[in-house]
C-alpha positions in Angstrom: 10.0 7.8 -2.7 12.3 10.5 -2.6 12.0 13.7 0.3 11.1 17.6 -0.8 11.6 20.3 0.9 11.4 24.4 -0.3 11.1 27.5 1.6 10.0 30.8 0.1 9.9 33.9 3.1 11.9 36.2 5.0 14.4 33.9 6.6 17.1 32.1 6.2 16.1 29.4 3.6 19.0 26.8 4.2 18.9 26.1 7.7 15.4 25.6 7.1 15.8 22.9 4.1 18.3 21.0 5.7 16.2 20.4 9.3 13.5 19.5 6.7 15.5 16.8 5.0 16.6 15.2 8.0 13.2 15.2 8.7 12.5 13.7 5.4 15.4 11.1 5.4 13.6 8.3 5.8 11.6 8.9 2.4 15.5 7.9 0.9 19.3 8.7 2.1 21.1 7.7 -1.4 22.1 11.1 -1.8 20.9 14.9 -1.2 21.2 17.9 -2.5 20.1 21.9 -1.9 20.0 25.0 -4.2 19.7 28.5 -2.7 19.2 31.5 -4.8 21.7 34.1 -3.3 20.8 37.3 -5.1 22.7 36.7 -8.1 22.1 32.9 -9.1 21.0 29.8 -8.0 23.8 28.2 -5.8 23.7 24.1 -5.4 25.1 21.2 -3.0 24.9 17.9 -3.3 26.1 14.7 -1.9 26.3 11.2 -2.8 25.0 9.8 0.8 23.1 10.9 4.1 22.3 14.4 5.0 25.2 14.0 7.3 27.2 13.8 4.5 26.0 16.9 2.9 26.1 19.1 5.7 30.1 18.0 5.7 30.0 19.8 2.0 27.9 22.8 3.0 30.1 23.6 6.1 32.8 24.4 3.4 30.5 27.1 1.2 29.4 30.2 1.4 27.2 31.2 -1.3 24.0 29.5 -0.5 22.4 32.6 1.6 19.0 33.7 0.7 15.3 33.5 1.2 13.9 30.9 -1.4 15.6 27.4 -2.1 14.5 23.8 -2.2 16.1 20.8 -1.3 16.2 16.9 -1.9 16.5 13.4 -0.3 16.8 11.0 -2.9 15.9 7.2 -3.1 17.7 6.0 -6.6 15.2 5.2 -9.4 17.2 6.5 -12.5 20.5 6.1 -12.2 23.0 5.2 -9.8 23.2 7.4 -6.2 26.2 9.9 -7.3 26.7 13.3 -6.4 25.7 13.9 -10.7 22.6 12.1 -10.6 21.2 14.1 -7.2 18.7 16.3 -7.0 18.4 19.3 -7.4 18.9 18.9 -11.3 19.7 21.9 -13.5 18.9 22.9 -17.3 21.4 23.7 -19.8 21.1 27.4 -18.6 21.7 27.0 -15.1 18.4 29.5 -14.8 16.1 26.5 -13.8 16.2 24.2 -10.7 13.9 21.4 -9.9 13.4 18.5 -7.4 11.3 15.9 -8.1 9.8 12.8 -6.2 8.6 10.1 -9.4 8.9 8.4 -12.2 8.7 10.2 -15.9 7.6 6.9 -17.8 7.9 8.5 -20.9 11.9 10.6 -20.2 13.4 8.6 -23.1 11.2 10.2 -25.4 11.9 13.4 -24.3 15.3 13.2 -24.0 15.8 12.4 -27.6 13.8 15.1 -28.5 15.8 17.3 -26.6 19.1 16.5 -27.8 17.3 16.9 -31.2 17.0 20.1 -29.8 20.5 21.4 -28.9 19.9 20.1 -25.2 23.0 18.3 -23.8 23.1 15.9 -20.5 25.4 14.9 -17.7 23.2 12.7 -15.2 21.0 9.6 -15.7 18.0 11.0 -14.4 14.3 11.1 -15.6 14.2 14.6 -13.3 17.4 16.7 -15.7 15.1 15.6 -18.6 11.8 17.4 -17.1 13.9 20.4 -16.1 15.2 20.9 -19.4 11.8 20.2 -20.9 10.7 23.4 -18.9 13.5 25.6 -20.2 12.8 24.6 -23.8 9.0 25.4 -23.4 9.4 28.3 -21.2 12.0 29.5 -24.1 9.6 28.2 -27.6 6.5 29.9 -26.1 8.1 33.0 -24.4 6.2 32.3 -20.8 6.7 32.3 -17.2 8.1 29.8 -14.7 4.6 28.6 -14.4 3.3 28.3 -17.5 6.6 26.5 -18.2 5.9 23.8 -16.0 2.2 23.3 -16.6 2.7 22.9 -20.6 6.0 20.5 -20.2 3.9 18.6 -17.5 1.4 17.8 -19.7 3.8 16.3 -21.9 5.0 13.8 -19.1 3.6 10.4 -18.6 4.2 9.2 -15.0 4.2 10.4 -11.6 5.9 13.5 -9.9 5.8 15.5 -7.2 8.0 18.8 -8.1 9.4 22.1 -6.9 11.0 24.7 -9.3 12.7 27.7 -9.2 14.0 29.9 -11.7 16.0 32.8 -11.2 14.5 35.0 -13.7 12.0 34.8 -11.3 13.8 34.7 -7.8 10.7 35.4 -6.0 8.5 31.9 -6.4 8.9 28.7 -6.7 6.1 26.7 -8.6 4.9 23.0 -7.5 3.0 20.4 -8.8 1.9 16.8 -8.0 0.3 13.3 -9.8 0.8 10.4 -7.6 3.3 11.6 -5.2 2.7 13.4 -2.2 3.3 17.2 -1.9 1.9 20.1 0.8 2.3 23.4 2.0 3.0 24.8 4.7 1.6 28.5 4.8 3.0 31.2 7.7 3.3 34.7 8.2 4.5 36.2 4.8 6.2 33.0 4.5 5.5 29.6 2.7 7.1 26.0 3.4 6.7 23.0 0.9 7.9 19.3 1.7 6.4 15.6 1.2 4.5 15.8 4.6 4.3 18.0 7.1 7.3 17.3 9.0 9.5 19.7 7.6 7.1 22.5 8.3 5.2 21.6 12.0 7.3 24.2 14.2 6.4 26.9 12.0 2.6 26.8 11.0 -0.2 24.9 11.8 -1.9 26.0 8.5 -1.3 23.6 5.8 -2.8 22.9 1.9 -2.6 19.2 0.7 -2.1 19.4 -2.9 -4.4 17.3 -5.2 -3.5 15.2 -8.2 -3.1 17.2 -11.1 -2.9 20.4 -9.3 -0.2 23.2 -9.7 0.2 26.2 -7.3 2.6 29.1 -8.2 3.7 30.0 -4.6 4.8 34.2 -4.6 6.6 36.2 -2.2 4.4 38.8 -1.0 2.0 38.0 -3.2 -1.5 35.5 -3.5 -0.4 31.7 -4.5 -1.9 30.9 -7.3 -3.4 27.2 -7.8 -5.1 25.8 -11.1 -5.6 22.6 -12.8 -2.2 21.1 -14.5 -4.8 19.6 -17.7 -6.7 22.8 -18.6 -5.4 26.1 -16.8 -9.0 26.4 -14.3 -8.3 28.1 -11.0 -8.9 25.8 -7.6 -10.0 26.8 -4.3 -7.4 25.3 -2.1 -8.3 23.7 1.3 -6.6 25.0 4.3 -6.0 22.1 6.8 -5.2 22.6 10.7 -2.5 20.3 11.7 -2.7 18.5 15.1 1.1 17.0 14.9 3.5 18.7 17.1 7.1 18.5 17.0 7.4 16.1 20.2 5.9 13.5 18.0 8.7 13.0 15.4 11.5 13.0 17.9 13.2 10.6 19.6 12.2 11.1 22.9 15.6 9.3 24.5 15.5 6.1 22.7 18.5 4.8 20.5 16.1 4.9 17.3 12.9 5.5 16.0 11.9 1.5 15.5 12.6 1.2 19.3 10.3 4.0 20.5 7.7 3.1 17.8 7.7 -0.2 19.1 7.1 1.0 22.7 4.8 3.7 21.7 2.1 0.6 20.6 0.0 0.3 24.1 -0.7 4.0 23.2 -0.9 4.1 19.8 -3.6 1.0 20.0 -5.4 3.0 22.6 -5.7 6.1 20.6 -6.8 3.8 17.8 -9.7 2.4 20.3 -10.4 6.0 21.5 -14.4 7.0 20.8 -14.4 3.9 18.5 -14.9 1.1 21.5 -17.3 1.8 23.9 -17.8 -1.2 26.9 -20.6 0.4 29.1 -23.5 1.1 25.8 -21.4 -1.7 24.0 -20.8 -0.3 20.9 -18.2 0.0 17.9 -18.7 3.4 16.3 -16.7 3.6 12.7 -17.9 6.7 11.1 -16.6 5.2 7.7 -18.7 2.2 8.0 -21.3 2.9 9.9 -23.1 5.3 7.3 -22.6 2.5 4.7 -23.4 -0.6 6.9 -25.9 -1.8 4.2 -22.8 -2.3 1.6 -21.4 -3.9 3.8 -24.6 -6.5 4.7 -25.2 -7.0 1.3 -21.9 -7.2 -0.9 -21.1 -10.5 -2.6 -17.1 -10.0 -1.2 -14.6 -8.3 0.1 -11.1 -8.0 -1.5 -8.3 -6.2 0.7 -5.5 -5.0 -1.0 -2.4 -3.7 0.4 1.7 -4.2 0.0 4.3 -5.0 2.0 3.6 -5.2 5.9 -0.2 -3.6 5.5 -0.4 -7.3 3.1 0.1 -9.0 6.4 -2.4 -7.0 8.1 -4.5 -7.9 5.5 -4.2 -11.4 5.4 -5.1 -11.1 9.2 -7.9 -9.6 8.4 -8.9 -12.6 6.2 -9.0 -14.5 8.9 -11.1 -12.3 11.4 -13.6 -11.4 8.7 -14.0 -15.3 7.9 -14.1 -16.5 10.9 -16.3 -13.9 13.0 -18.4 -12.4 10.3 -18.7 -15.2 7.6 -17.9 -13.3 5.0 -15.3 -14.4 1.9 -12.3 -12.2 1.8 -9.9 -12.4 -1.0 -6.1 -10.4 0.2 -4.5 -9.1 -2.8 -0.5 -7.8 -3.9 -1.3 -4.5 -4.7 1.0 -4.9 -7.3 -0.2 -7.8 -9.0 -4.0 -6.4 -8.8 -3.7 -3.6 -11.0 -2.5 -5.7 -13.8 -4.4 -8.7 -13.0 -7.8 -7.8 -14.9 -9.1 -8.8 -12.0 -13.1 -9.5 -11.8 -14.7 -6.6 -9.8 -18.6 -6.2 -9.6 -19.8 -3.2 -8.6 -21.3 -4.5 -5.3 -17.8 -5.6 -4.1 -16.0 -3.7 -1.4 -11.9 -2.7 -1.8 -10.1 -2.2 1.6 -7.0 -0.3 0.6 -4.5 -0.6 3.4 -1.4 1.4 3.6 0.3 3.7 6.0 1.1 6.5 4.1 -1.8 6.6 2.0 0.6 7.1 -0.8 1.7 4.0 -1.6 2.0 4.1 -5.5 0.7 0.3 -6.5 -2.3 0.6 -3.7 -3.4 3.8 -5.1 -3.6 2.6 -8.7 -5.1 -0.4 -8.0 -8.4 1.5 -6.2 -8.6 3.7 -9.3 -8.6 0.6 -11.4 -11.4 -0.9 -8.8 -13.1 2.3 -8.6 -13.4 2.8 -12.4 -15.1 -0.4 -12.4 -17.7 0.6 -9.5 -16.2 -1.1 -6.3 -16.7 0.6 -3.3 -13.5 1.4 -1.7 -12.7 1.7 2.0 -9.5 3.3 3.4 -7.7 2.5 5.9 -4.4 4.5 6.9 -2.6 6.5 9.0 -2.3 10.1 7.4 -4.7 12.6 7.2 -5.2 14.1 3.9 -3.0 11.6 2.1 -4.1 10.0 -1.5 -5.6 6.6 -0.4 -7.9 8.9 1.6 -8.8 11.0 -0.1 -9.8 8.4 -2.9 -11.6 6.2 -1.0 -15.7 6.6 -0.7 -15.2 6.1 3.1 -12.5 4.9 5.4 -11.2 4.7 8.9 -7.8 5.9 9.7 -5.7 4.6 12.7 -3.8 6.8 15.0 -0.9 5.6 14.7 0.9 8.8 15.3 3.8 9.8 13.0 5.8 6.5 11.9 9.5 7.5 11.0 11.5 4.2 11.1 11.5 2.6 7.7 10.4 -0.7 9.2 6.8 -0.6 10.0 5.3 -1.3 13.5 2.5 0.6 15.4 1.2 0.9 12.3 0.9 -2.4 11.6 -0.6 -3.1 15.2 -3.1 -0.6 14.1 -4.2 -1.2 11.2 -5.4 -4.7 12.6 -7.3 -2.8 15.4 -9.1 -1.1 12.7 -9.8 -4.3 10.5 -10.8 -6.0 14.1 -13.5 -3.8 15.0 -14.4 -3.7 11.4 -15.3 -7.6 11.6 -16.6 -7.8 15.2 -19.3 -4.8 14.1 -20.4 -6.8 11.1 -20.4 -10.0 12.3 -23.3 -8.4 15.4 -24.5 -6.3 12.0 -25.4 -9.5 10.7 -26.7 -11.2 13.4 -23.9 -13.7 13.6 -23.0 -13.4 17.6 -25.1 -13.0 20.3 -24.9 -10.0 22.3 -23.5 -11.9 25.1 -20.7 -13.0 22.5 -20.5 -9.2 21.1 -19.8 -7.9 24.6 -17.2 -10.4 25.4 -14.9 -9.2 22.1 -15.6 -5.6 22.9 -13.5 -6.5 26.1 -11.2 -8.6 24.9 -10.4 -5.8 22.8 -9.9 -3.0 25.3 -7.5 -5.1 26.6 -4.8 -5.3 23.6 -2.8 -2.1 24.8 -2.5 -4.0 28.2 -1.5 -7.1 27.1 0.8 -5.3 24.6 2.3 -3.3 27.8 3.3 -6.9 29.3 4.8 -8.4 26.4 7.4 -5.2 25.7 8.3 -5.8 29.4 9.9 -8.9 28.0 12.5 -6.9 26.4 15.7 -7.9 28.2 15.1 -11.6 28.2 14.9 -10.9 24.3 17.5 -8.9 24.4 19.5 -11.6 25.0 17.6 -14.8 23.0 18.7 -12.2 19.9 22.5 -12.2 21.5 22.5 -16.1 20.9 21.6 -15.7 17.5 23.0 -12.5 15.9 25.0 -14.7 13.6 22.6 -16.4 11.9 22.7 -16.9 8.2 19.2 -17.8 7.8 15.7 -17.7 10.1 12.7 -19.9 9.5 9.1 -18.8 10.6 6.0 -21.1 11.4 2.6 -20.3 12.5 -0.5 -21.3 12.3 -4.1 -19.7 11.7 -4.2 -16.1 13.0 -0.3 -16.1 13.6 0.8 -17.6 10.2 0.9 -13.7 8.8 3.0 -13.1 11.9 5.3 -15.3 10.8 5.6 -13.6 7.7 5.9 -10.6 9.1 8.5 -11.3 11.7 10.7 -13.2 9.0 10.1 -9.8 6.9 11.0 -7.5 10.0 14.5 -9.5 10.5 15.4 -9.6 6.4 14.6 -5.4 6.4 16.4 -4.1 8.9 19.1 -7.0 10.2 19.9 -8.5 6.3 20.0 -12.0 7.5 17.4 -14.1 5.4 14.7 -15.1 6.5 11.4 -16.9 5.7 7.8 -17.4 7.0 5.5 -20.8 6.5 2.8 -22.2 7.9 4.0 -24.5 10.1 1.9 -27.4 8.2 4.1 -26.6 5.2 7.6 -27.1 6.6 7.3 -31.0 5.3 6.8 -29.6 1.8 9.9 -28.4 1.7 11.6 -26.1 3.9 12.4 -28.8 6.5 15.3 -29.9 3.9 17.2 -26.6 5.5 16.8 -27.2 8.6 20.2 -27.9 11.0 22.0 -27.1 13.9 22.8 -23.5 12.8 19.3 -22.4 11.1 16.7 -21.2 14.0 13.3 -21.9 13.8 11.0 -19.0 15.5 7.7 -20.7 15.9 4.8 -19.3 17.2 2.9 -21.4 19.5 0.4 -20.3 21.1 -1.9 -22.7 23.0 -5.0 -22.6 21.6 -6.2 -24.4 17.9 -3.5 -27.0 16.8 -1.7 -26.7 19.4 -0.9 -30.0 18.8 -0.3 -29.5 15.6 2.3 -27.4 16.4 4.0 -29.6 18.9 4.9 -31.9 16.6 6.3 -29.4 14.2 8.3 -28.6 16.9 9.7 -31.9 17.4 10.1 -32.9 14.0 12.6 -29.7 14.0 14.2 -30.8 17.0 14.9 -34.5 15.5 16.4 -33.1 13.4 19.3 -30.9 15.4 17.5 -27.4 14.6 17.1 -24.8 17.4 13.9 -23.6 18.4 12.8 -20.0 20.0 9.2 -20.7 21.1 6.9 -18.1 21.7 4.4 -19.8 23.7 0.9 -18.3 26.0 1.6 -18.0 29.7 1.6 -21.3 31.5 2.8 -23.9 28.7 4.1 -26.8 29.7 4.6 -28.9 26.4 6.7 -26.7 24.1 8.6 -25.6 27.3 9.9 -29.0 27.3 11.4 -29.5 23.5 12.1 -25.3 22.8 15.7 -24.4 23.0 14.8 -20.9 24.0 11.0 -19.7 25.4 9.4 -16.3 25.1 6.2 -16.3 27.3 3.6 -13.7 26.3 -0.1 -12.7 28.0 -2.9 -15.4 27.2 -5.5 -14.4 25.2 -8.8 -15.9 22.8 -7.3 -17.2 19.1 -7.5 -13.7 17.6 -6.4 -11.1 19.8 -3.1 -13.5 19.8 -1.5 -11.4 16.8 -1.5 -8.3 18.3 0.5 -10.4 21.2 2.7 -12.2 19.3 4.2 -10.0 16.8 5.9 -7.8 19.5 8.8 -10.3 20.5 9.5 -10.8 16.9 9.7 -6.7 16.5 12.4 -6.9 19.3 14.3 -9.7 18.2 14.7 -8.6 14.9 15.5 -5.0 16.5 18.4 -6.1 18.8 19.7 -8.5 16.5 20.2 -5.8 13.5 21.4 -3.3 16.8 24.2 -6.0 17.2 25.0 -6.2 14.0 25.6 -2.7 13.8 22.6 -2.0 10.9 21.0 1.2 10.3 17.9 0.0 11.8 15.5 3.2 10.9 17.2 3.6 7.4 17.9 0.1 5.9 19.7 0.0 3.0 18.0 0.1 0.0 14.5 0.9 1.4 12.7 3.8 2.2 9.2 4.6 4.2 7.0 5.0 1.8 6.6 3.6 -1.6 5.6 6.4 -3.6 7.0 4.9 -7.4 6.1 1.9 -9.2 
């Protein structure tokens, strides 16, 4: 989950590596490092910390000038965050520099070998083994840079994404990827390299996703070289136009990323919608599913799998695929698929979810499906990533760029895509009427305005989080549709706020949780009026009875919970299951201002990055 960046051209490389990594930062911000070669050896810094602590060290050095260099954001697997175990890692020589994003399963091994071998070590990471691994092959075989790093690679057991330089050979740096995200950025004479395209979007539109098992050898002033990591065959790379522009990864006057990204939903649903939804011919066109509708009709069920907050989108999606298009879903950890031996027919359809496409448990969990003949469908946010590319077909959102580490336009979304994905099969099928059909098509082109309204609600929120910044612990209930919200907001306030926080269906509160419940534990319950309603009521007052203090979030017009509810948030009415697209905003902004009060990093929690990219 760590961030690389390289640059390999005719300017300045640092200034360059270090607007990259802040770009990168939220892929981890334990520590960073560059290394510069300066015309007579490769020159490091590194920092235990944020970029903002490293460019503290830089200001006070003077060697790191030159054209080629790579840098490093790191997000601790092997070994605590110090400025020893941060990348870039060096071999015993000095002559050999490498970043890597991954997990070398098999380093132990290695390492013993190595020592076997002369080879001494001062950090605790898996990445100082690999670099040394190079040196000793590049030395036993008498080869280049390149050939170095393919034969030591296929040595390795795990995933990587790396960049080497060597300055025996000052003039390329050599990359390589299994599991973990890498591209290139290719200019005028010049050649960028980071984990997306962030680092690179002011400077070339022209970009080359590297595949799994590839390795390029990039060369100044010279044709890049890219083959196969297992057997040395050349590959025809794929140049890729990007469509990104800088605009979209900044700020854009707002405090933080989450807070834009939450406001940046009416449009980011809309984009989502656009040429997918049309009201006047009444049709949902998806591309992905449409030219495999038959799979669709005729498989005997759908499993979605997904981690973290694309789970709860998933388990949304349960319920709209149930409910409107009759068909048994089963929502699956990631995680806990892969080594499930789970039961997979090959007429049974995978919905990978995840934002990054990279996400390292969702990936190997739709090669084990695939290897078993499941049809896989994509759905994420980033052109060109791994989940996509994987995937037989797909739909990806439009999210736009998603930089806080806490997901979510991305979430909102992925359920527009799952939405239309049940509300097309269910009229596939024959299910609804067309009357029926048409009156979903515009309940959906309404989201983004409904969406609009709620965020309007801010202040009032603003100051509902005020009352309870000092909470120790949150409880969530919902019901149907809105019991994933109530995961998800409970997730939202333990990510970026650390206060504790769980999510129930509201039935389940008796088995258990209700035994917490006092005068200083809040109770966020969703209660929207339409299917037990009632239900919900009662939960209410049962929690109430009971001394505990309730922020409702209730449809416009309530009258019954606005009786009992300590504190009401009233959102845009809408049918049952449009409601989650509703409902999760005030629990985005609560969680937001209350972390804001409590003086979190709220784009960089601690602990956490973006996007999962190891085991």
């Amino acid at each position: 989950m760590c961030g690389i960046v390289g640059y390999l051209g005719v300017k300045e490389s640092l200034p360059i590596i270090l607007n990259g990594l802040k770009r990168l930062e939220y892929r981890g911000y334990d520590s960073a490092g560059v290394a510069v070669f300066n015309g007579s050896n490769i020159a490091s810094c590194k920092s235990k910390g944020k970029i903002s602590k490293l460019e503290k060290s830089l200001n006070k050095r003077k060697n790191l000038n030159g054209n080629i260099g790579i840098g490093h954001t790191r997000w601790a697997t092997h070994g605590a965050p110090n400025n020893i175990n941060a990348h870039p890692q060096f071999s015993n020589s000095n002559k050999i520099c490498l970043v890597h994003n991954g997990i070398i399963e098999n380093y132990s091994t290695i390492k013993q070998k190595l020592l076997k071998e002369g080879f001494s070590f001062k950090s605790e990471t898996d990445t100082e083994v690999l670099v040394n691994l190079i040196e000793y092959v590049k030395i036993k075989e008498n080869v280049k840079l390149g050939e170095a790093v393919q034969m030591a690679l296929n040595q390795a057991i795990g995933a990587y994404a790396i960049a080497a330089i060597d300055s025996d050979k000052p003039d390329e740096i050599v990359v390589a990827k299994l599991g973990s995200p890498l591209c290139i950025g290719i200019g005028n004479n010049e050649y960028y390299i980071g984990s997306d395209v962030t680092p690179f979007i002011e400077f070339t539109k022209d970009v080359v996703y590297l595949k799994d098992g590839e390795l390029a050898i990039i060369r100044s002033h010279k044709e890049t070289i890219f083959r196969k990591i297992s057997d040395d065959s050349l590959v025809s790379p794929t140049i890729n136009k990007l469509e990104i522009s800088l605009d979209k990864i900044e700020k854009q006057g707002f405090d933080h990323y989450m807070l834009k990204e939450i406001f940046e939903q009416p449009k980011a649903i809309k984009d989502t919608l656009r040429g997918r939804l049309n009201l006047s011919k009444g049709l949902i066109k998806l591309s992905g599913m449409d030219d495999f509708i038959n799979k669709f009709l005729t498989t005997n069920k759908i499993t979605i799998i997904a981690c973290g907050t694309s789970w709860h989108s998933a388990l949304i999606a349960e319920y709209m695929f149930e409910k409107i298009a009759k068909i048994s879903v089963e929502v699956e950890y990631a995680s806990e698929f892969r080594y499930r031996d789970p039961i997979i027919n090959k007429n049974d359809i995978i919905i990978a979810i995840s934002q990054s496409g990279e996400t390292a448990d969702t990936l190997a969990a739709i090669k084990l499906a695939k290897s078993k003949g499941a049809y896989i469908y994509g759905v994420c946010n980033v052109v060109g990533s791994s989940i996509a590319r994987e995937s037989n077909s797909g739909s990806y959102t439009h999210a736009g760029p998603e930089i806080g580490v806490a997901s979510t336009k991305a979430f909102t979304t992925q359920m527009i895509i799952l939405y239309l994905m049940a509300v097309k099969l269910s009229r596939a099928k024959g299910i609804i009427s067309e009357k029926i059909f048409h009156k979903y098509l515009i309940e959906i082109s309404s989201i983004d305005k409904k969406v609009l309204k709620t965020l309007a609600l801010n202040n009032s929120i603003k100051k509902i989080a005020k009352k309870f910044k000092s909470s120790k612990n949150c409880l969530y209930l919902g019901r149907g549709y809105n019991f994933p919200i109530a995961l998800e907001g409970a997730l939202k306030l333990k990510e970026i706020s650390y206060i504790h926080a769980e999510g129930y269906p509201a039935a389940e509160m008796k088995h258990g949780p209700i035994a917490l419940i006092d005068k200083d534990m809040p109770t966020i319950v969703i209660a929207t009026n339409k299917i037990n309603y009632d239900k919900i009521v009662s939960n209410i007052q049962e929690i109430k009875s009971r001394k505990g203090k309730i922020i409702a979030i209730v449809s416009e017009g309530d009258i019954e919970v606005k009786k009992i509810a300590d504190f009401v948030i009233e959102v845009p009415d809408s049918i049952e299951s449009i409601t989650p697209f509703i409902t999760v905003i005030p629990l985005q902004l609560l969680s937001y201002h209350i972390a804001v009060m409590l003086d979190r990093d709220v784009d960089q929690p601690r602990n956490l990055a973006k996007s999962v990219t190891v085991e």
